[in-house]
N, C-alpha and C positions, 0 to 999 in steps of 0.2 A: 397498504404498502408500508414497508419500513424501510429503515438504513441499516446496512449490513457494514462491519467491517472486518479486515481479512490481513492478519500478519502472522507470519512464519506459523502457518498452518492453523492458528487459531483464527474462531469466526463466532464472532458476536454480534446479534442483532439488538439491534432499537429502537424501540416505537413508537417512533417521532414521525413530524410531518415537515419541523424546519428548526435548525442547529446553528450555532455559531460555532466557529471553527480562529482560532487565537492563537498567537505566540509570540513570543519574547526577542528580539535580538539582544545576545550575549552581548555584547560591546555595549551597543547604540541605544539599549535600554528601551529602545522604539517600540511599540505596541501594535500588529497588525491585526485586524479582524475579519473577517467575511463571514455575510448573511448567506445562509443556503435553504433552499424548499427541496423536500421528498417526492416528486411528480408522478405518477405511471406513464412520464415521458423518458425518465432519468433526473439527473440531478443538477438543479439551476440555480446560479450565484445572482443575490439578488441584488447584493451590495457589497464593496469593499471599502477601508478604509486604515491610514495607519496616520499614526500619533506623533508627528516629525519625520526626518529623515532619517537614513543609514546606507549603509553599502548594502546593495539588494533587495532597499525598503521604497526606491525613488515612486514616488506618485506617478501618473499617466498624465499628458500637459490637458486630459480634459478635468481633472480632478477638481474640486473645489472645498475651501477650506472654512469650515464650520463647526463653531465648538471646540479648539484643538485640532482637530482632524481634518483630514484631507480624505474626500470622501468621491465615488465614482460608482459607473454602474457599468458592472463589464459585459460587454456586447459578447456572449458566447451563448452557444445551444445546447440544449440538456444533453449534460454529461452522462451515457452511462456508467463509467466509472472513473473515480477522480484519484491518483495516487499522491499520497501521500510521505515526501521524502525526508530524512534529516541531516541536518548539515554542522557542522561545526562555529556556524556562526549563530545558530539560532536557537532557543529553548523549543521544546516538547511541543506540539501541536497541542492544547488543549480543546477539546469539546463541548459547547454549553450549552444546555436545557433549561428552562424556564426559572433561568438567574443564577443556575449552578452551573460550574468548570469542573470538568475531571480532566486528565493527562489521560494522552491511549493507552500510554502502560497502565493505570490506574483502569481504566475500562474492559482491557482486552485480560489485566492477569496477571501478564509477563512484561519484563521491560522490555521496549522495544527497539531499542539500541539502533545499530543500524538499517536495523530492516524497513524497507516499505512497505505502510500500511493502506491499504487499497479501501475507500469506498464506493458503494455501488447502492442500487437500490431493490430491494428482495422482497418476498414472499413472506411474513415473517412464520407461517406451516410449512413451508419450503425448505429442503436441503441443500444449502448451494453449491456443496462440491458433488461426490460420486454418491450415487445410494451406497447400501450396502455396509456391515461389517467396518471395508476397510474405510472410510468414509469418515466414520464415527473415532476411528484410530489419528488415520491425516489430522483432521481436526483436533483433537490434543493434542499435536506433537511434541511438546515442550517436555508434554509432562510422561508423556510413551516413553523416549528418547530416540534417536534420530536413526538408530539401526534398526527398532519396528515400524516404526514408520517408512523406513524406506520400503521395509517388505511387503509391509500393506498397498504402499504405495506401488508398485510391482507388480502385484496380482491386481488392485483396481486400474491399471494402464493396460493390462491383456483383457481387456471386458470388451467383445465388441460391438456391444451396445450401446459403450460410452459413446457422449456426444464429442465435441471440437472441443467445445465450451468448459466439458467436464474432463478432458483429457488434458486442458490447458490448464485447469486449476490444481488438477495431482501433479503435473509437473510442476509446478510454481511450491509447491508442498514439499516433494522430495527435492528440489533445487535447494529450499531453507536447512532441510535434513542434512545435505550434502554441507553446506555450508557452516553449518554447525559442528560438523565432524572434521572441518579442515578439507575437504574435497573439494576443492574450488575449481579446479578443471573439470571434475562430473556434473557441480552445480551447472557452469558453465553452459555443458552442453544440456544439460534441461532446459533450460532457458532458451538456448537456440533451437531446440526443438522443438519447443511452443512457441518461438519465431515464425516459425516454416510453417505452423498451421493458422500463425494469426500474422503476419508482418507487422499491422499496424498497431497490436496489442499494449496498450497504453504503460498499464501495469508492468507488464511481462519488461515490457524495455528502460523503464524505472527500476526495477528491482535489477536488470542486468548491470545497468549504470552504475548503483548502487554495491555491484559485487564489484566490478575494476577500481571504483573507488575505495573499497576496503582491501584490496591488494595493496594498491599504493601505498594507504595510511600505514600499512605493516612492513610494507617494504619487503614482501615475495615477488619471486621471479616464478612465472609461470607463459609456458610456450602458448600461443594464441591457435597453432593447428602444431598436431600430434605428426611425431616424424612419420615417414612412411617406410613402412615395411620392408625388410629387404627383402 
């Protein structure tokens, strides 16, 4: 088993069995960490802990303080996929392995700006979006650019072979495409399309979050349903 992670179309794996996961509050200076294990159950927090306080840092009142830190063990069941959001109060998620930190943008390539960067746990001979062609496209989309990408993405959405799984991952692909081109209404509805096939889709509703949130910060006006026809 490995760890897979998955932002605006790019997907790197890593062949790890357990990570720490880190970041910075801009202001508060505050230090948070969590211990994670790779399971072939999904993915289990095994420890959390952060370095003082801050607005969004507050410890849980089972926590206890040791070393600096304020430390806990958080009662959840393996994750199959954990998103990863960013926010204006906080630096870069960094990633560490056996005593080393990279930033995702440093892992994944690209910066990863607003985007949610989704982990999961994968196959590491496995493909984890569409076989195929268009597959190999999706997944460099940065570097394709965002109008091949979406065509690929187009023709691997008419495959009717594809699974749920693998129809939810092209649209989470061509939603970044879209999003990239200023199509915030079309990301939109990718998004809510791969709603309707997953509701509870963890990722899919982080990254939608994610897109009303970067309306705002721009200050667009965009209708939330499409006038109707006359």
């Amino acid at each position: 088993m490995s760890l897979c992670l998955v932002s605006a179309g790019v997907i790197k794996t890593l062949s790890v069995t357990a990570f720490m996961l880190a970041w910075t509050h801009s202001v508060e200076k505050s230090e948070w960490q969590e211990d994670w294990r790779v399971t072939p159950r999904g993915l289990q927090i095994v420890e959390a802990r952060v370095q003082g306080t801050g607005a969004g840092m507050e410890p849980p009142p089972e926590a206890r303080l040791a070393d600096g830190w304020f430390r806990w063990k958080p009662h959840l069941a393996e994750q199959s996929e954990v998103a990863l959001g960013n926010s204006g109060m906080a630096g870069e998620w960094r990633l560490c392995t056996g005593g080393k930190c990279r930033t995702l943008s440093d892992i994944l390539g690209h910066p990863v700006g607003a985007n949610v960067t989704t982990m999961r746990v994968c196959d590491a001979s496995a493909t984890p979006v569409v076989p195929s062609d268009e597959a190999a496209l999706c997944k460099s989309g940065s570097q394709a650019g965002p109008d091949a990408v979406i065509r690929a993405c187009n023709v691997a959405l008419n495959r009717e072979a594809a699974s749920v799984s693998e129809k939810i991952d092209v649209l989470r692909v061509r939603a970044a495409a879209w999003r990239a081109k200023g199509e915030r209404r079309r990301a939109l509805d990718d998004y809510d399309t791969a709603l309707r096939l997953a509701p509870a889709h963890e990722a899919v509703r982080a990254e939608r979050k994610s897109l009303f949130h970067e309306i705002e910060l721009q200050g667009a006006t965009m209708p939330l349903k499409r006038a109707p026809k006359p």
